[in-house]
N, C-alpha and C positions, 0 to 999 in steps of 0.2 A: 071089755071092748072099748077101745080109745074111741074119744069122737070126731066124725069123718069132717067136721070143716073145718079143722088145721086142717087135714089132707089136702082140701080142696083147695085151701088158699095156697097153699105151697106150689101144688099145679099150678092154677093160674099165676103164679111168681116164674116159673119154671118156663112156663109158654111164652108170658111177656118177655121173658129176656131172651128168648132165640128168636122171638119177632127182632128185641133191641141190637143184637147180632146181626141178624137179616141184614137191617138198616144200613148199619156199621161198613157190611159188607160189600153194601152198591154203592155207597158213598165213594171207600176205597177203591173200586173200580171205576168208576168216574174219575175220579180223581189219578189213576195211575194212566189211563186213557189219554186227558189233557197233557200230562206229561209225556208222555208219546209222542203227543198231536206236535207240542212244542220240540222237541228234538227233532222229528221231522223237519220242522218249519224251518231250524236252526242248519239240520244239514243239507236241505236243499238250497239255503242263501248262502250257504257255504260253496254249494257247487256251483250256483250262479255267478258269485262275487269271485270265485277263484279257479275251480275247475273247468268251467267252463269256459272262462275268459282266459287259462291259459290257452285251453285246448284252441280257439277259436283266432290267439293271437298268433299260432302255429300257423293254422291254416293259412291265414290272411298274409304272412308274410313267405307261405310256400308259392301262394297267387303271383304275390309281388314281386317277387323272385321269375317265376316262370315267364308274367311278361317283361319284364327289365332287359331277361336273357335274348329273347326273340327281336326284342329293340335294338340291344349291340349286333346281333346278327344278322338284322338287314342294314344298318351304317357300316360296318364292316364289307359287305356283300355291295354298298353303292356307290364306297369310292374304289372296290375291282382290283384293290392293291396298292394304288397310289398313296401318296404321301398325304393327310392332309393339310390344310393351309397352318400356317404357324400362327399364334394366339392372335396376335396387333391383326392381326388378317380376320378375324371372326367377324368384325361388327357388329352391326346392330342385331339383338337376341331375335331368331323369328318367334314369330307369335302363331300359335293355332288360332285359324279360324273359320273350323270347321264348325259347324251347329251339330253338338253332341245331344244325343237322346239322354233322358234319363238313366240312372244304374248303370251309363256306361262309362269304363274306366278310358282316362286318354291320359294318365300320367301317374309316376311313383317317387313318392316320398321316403327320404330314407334323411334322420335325423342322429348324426353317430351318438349325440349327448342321450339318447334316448335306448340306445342299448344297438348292440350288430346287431338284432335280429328285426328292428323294427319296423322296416321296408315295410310299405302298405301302398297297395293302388288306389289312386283319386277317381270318383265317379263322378258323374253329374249328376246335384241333388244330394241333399241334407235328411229327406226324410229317411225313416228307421229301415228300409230296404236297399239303403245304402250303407248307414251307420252300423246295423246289426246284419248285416252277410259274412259268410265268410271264406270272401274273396276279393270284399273290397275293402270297406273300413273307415275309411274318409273320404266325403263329400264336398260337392266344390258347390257355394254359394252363385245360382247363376247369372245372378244379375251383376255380379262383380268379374274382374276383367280373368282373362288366360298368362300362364308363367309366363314372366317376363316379358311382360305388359305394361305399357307406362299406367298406374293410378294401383289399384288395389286386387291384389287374387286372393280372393279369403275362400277360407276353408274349416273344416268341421271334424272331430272326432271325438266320441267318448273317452273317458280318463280312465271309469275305473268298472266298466262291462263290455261285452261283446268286442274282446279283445283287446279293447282299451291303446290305439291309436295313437292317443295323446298323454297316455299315462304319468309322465314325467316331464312334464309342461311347466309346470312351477321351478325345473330343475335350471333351465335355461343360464347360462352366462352370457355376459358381453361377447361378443363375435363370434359365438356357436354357429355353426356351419348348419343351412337346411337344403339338403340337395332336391332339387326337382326335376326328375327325365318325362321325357315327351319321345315320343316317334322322332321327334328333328331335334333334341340335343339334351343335353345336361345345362340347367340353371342352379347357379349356387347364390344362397341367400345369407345375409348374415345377421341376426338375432340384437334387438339394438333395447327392445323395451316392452315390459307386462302390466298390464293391469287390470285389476277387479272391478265388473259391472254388473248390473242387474240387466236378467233375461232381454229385458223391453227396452235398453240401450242399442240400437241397431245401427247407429251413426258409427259403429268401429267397421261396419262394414262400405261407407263411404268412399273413391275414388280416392280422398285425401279422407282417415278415420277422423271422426267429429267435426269434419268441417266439409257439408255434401254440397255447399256451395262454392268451393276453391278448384279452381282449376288444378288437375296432378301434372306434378314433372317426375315425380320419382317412381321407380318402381318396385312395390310393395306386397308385403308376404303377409299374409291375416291368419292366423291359427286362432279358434276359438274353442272350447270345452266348456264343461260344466264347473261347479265349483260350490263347497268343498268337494272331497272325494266320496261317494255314495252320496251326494246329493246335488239338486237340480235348484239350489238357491240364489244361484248368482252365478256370473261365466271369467273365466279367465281368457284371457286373451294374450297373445304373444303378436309382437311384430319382428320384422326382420327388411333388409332392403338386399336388392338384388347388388352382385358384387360383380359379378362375369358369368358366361355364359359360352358353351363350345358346343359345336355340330355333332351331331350323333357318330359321324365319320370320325369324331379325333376321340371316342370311346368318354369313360367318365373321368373325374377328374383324379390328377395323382393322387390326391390324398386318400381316396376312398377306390382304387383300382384294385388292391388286392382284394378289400372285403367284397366289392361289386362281382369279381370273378369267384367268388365261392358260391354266392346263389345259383348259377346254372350247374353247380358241382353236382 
């Protein structure tokens, strides 16, 4: 008869190692869990930073679209047939100056260097119920003036979420064209100079940018976003100066007439 305590030791070697197994086993699962958790995390900043922001940049410019169209439809509809006044005859740009509420759109931006589709409605208001809808997209700073205004109309849009507005702001050339419709006309803006601030820089929003003590003669276009792209470290900023301006009656301008006419398509 062999003696039973090899036996027993061997058990107890047998037992400890499907414990040491066990172990092994929840580790591994934890461990496959986190990698999970991370892939998730990766596809949903995926959907945020891309699918969502196309989806969203759709919307926003189906918005833009929709009121653009109903705007040429009643200047159309006000001058009843007639001819209207030939350019030298326009004057001076009218200016809104209606007291718009909050989230409400009174004007559309459409930047061609920025892609044909990138028509987006201007709200009153900066905050994320402006910036993140998707129907408006870009907010107008209100303490700064209305299009084609003598001094400063600054504006707002994220570059690279909730539709991303301003996406290709860095893109900008000398005399890039930034068209702005209103109820009463088409302002055309032309693109002159960019540059990089920190957040707490607010003087680009000034009457005259960085100088809130000069009286404005000019009148001024403020694009501002975030900077870099997925991040909130510092703002880029774009200017542009008003070039001419036509009544809602004499439609948008030739340059952007046929792209303007496919939005109500």
């Amino acid at each position: 008869m062999s003696d039973p305590q090899p036996e027993h030791g061997r058990a107890a070697g047998a037992s400890g190692g499907a414990r040491g197994r066990r172990r092994v086993g929840v580790v591994g699962v934890i461990g496959e869990l986190l990698v999970t958790a991370g892939v998730l995390v990766l596809l949903f900043l995926g959907w945020q930073l891309w699918w969502n922001d196309a989806m969203m940049a759709g919307q926003q410019s189906n918005a833009a679209s929709d009121l653009s169209s109903r705007w040429l439809e009643q200047g159309r509809a006000a001058h009843g047939g007639t001819e209207p006044p030939a350019p030298p005859d326009y004057g001076d740009p009218v200016v809104d100056t209606a007291d718009h509420a909050n989230g409400e759109a009174f004007a559309v931006m459409y930047v061609p260097r920025f892609g044909a589709d990138s028509q987006r409605n201007i709200a009153e208001g900066t905050g994320l119920d402006v910036l993140n809808s998707t129907e408006l997209g870009v907010g107008h700073y209100p303490d700064t003036q209305m299009p084609g205004a003598v001094g400063n109309f600054a504006i707002a849009a994220h570059r690279s979420a909730y539709g991303g507005g301003m996406h290709e702001i860095d893109q900008l050339q000398l005399g890039d064209a930034i068209y702005i419709q209103t109820r009463d006309g088409w302002y055309t803006y032309r693109f002159r100079d960019l540059e990089y601030v920190t957040p707490e820089t607010v003087e680009v929003l000034a009457p005259v940018p960085h100088h809130p003590d000069l009286q404005p003669v000019d009148r001024i276009i403020t694009l501002t976003s975030c900077n870099p792209l997925y991040s909130t470290a510092e703002r880029i900023i774009a200017y542009g100066v008003l070039e001419s301006w036509q009544p809602a009656a004499a439609g948008p301008p030739a340059e952007i007439a046929d792209v303007v006419a496919t939005w109500g398509a």
